[in-house]
N, C-alpha and C positions, 0 to 999 in steps of 0.2 A: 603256796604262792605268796611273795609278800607284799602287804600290800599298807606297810607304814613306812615312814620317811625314809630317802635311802640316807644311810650315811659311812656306805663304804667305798664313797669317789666312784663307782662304776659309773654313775647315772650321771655325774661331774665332768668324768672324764668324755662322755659322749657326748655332752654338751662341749664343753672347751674343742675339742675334735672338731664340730661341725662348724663353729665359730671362727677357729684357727682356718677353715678352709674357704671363707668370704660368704657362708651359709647361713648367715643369722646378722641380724636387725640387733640391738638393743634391746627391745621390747619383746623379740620372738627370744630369742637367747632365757630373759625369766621368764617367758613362757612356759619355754622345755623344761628350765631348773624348776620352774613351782609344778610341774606335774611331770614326773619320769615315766620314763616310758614301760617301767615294769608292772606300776599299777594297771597297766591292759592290757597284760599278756598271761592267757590262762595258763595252769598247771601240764596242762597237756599241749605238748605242740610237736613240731616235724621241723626234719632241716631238710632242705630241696637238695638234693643230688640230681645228678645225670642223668637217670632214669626213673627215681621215683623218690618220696619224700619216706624218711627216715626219721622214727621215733627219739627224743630228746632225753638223755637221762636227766637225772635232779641234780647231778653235777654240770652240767652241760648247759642249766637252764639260765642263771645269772651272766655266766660270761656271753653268751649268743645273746639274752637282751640286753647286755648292755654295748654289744659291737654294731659295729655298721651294716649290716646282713638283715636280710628279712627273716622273719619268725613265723612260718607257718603255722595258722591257727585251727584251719578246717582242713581236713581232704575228704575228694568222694562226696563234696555236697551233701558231711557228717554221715554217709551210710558206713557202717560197719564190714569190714572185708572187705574192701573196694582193692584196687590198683596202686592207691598211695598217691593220688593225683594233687596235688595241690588246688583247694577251692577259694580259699581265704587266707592271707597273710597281713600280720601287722609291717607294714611296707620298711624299705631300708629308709634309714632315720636321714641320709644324705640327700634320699629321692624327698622325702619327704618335705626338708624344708626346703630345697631347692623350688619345688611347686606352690609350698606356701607363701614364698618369698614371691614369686611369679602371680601372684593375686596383689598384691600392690595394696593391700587392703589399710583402711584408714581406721580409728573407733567409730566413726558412724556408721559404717557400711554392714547391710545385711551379705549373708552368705551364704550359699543351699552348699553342703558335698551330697555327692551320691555314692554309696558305700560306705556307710558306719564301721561293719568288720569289729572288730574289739572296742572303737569308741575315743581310741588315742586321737583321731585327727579331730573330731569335733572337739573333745576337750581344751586340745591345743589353739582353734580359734575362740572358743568361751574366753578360755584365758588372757588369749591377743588384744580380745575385742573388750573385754570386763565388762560384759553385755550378753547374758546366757539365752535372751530371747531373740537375739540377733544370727542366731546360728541355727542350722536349719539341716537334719541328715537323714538321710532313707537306705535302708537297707535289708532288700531281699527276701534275705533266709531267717527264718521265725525266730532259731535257736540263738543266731548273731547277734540279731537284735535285741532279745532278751538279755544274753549278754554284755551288750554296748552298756544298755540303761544300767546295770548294776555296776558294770564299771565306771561308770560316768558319778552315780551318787556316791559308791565308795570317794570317789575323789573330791565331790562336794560341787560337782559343774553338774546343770539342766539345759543343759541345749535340748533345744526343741527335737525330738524322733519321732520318724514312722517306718514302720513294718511297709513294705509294698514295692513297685516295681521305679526304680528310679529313671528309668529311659523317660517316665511319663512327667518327672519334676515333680515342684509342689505349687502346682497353678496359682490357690487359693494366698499362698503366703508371698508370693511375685508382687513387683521386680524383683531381686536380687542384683545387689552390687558387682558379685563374685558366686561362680559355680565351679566347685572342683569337684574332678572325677578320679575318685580312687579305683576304680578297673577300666580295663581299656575298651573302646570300640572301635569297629572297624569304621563306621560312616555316626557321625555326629546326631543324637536323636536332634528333631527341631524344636520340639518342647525346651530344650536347655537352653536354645537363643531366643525363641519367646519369651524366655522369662527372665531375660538378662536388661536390665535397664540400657539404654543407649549409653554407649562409651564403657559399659560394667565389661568386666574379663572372664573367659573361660578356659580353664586350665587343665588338660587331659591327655593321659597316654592314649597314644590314633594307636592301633594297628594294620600292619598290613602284613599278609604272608611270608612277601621279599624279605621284612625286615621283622624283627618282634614286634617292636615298638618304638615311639617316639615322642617325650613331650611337645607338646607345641599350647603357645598362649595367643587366643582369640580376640579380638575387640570385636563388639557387636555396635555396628554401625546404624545410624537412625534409621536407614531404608529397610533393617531387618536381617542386612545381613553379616557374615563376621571373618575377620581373616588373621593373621598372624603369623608369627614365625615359630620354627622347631627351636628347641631348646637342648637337642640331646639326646641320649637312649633310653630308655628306661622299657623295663618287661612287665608287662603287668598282666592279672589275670583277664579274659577277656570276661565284658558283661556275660550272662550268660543266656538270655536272650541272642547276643550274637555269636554265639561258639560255631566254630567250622561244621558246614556240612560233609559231606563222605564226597572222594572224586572217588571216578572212576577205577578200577586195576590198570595198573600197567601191563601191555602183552610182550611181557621178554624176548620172546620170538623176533621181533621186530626191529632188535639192537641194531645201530650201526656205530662201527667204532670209526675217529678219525682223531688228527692231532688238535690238542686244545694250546693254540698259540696265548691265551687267556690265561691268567695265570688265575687261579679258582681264588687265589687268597685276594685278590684285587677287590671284590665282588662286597668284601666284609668290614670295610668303613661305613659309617652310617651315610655319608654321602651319596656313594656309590649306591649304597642299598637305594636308599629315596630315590634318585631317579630313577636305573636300571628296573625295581620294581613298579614305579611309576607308567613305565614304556609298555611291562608286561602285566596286565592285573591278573590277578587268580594266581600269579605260578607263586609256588609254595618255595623257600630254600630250606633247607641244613646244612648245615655243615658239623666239620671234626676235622682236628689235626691226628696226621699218622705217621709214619714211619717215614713215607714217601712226602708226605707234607700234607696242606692242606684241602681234605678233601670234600667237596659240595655236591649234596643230591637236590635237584631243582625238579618239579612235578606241577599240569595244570590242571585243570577241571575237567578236562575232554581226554585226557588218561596220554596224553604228552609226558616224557620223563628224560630227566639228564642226567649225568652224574660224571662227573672229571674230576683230575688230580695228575702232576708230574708231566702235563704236558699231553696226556692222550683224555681224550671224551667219549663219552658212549652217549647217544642218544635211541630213543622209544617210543615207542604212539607216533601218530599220524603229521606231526611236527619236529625240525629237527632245532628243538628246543634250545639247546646248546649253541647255534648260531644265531640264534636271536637276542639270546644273552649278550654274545660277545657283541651284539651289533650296539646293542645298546649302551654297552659299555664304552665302545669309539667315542659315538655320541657324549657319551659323559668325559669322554676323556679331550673332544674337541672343546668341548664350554668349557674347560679350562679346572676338571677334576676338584670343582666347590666343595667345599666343608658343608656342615649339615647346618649352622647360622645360616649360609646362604640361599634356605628354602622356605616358604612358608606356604600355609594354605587357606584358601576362602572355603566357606560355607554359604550357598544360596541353597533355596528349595531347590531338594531333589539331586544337588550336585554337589561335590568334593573335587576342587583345583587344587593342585600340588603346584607349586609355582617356583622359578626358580627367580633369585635377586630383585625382581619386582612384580606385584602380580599381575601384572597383564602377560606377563613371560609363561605361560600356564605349559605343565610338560605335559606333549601328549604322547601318544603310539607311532 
């Protein structure tokens, strides 16, 4: 792995890339140039495919760190013989400063991320901030973290690290200016707005079933609470405290086919997704393009299931799933079919508003 200066343009080139595409500051730009993003990518990693992640050769390893692609660092939660699951990746370098830009951050400002993973993003705030005890990261798994810290002195940054559960923050070292979440959750822990000073930002991929995921940046407002708009798609791994529980089976027996006047591919703007999911929580989608076109399996917790493509639908379980879609879909199509800017969400104890254009507009069922 190397881990001295780069000087063959790769590391140049992904820097000018993300700069050319309105991604970088001044000051984040020598950021990224004074610490490439190869110094925190171990010798061993995976490329995410469609079904499972796949091993990296040694030829394979410069050009994917130095692309716009994420770099699988862990699978299987590091057990040996697993599935190939993806547990850790050093995130795509577009996502990534797109979020650190989204932190608005100043040199004064303290910072917590949650999710170390390799060590590249806390470095890259050390370096923003020229203030290595201003930077604050937790993360999880023993062996990553171990890693983070060697990556981190190889490069010659000491941001502050701890081994342990990040949902919980880092009470003791709060306020924080700024909290970024490098993996996603489904419902915002309340530790992370506790510990946001008033007017401080939170910046993290939300998950939801409907949708993979979605940036969205928070203000956290004096009374405690915090809201904001989406910023876009982004996939991230989920915390792993929140990882999906098991639904139900679906009982095939129960098919009923009718015409899907819904065209399935409608369903895969992030728009769409946001409300339509929104309407329905718990239902799960996929999708895949095929021959006949685009086709979507939608599933909910109570063992509901749909699946359509080319104009006919099949529905299962106790709900006929697939009209509730489409319903929702109207709905999104009467508000006048918004881009994914024109959503944003609050966070009060206990509740998650998806809101659409202002937040008193809050979607519901």
């Amino acid at each position: 792995m190397p881990i001295t200066p780069d000087t063959t343009g790769g590391c140049a080139a992904l820097v000018d890339s993300l700069d050319g595409r309105g991604l970088l500051s001044p000051r984040w730009r020598a950021a990224w140039r004074e610490l490439p993003r190869h110094l925190f990518v171990p010798p061993r990693v995976w490329r995410q495919t469609p079904d499972r992640c796949v091993p990296v050769g040694d030829d394979e390893w410069w050009p994917l760190v130095h692309s716009d692609e994420p770099v699988v660092i862990q699978v299987d939660d590091g057990a040996e013989d697993g599935p190939g699951v993806a547990t850790s990746s050093n995130s795509k370098p577009s996502m990534v400063a797109l979020m650190l830009g989204l932190l608005d951050l100043e040199p004064s400002h303290r910072v917590l991320e949650i999710g170390t993973a390799s060590g590249h993003v806390a470095g890259l705030l050390a370096q923003y901030l020229g203030n290595d005890s201003r930077v604050h990261s937790i993360e999880l798994d023993p062996a990553l973290a171990q890693l983070a810290a060697g990556q981190l002195a190889l490069a010659g940054r000491t941001p502050r690290l701890r081994q342990g559960d990040g949902a919980l923050g880092w009470p003791e070292a709060a306020p924080f200016d700024g909290i970024l979440a490098t993996c996603a959750v489904r419902r915002v822990p309340e530790a992370w707005i506790d510990q946001l000073r008033p007017y401080g930002r939170l910046v993290l991929p939300l998950h939801r079933d409907f949708w993979s995921g979605a940036v969205v940046r928070l203000t956290r407002r004096p009374d405690g609470t915090a809201t904001g708009r989406f910023h876009g798609g982004a996939s991230y791994m989920l915390m792993r405290s929140q990882r999906a529980s098991a639904t139900d089976e679906v009982d095939t027996a129960t098919a009923r086919h009718s015409p899907a006047e819904l065209d399935p591919a409608a369903l895969l703007s992030l728009g769409a997704a946001l409300y339509v999911g929104e309407r329905l929580p718990g239902v799960h989608l996929q999708h895949a393009t095929t021959d006949e076109g685009v086709r979507v399996w939608v599933r909910a917790p109570d063992g509901s299931a749909a699946t359509a493509v080319a104009g006919e639908a099949v529905a299962y379980g106790p709900r006929d799933l697939w009209s509730e879609i489409a319903a929702a879909h109207r709905a999104y199509a009467a508000a006048g079919s918004p881009d994914a800017p024109a959503f944003g969400l609050t966070v009060t104890r206990g509740r998650h508003e998806v809101w659409l254009h202002e937040p008193a507009n809050v979607i519901t069922r």
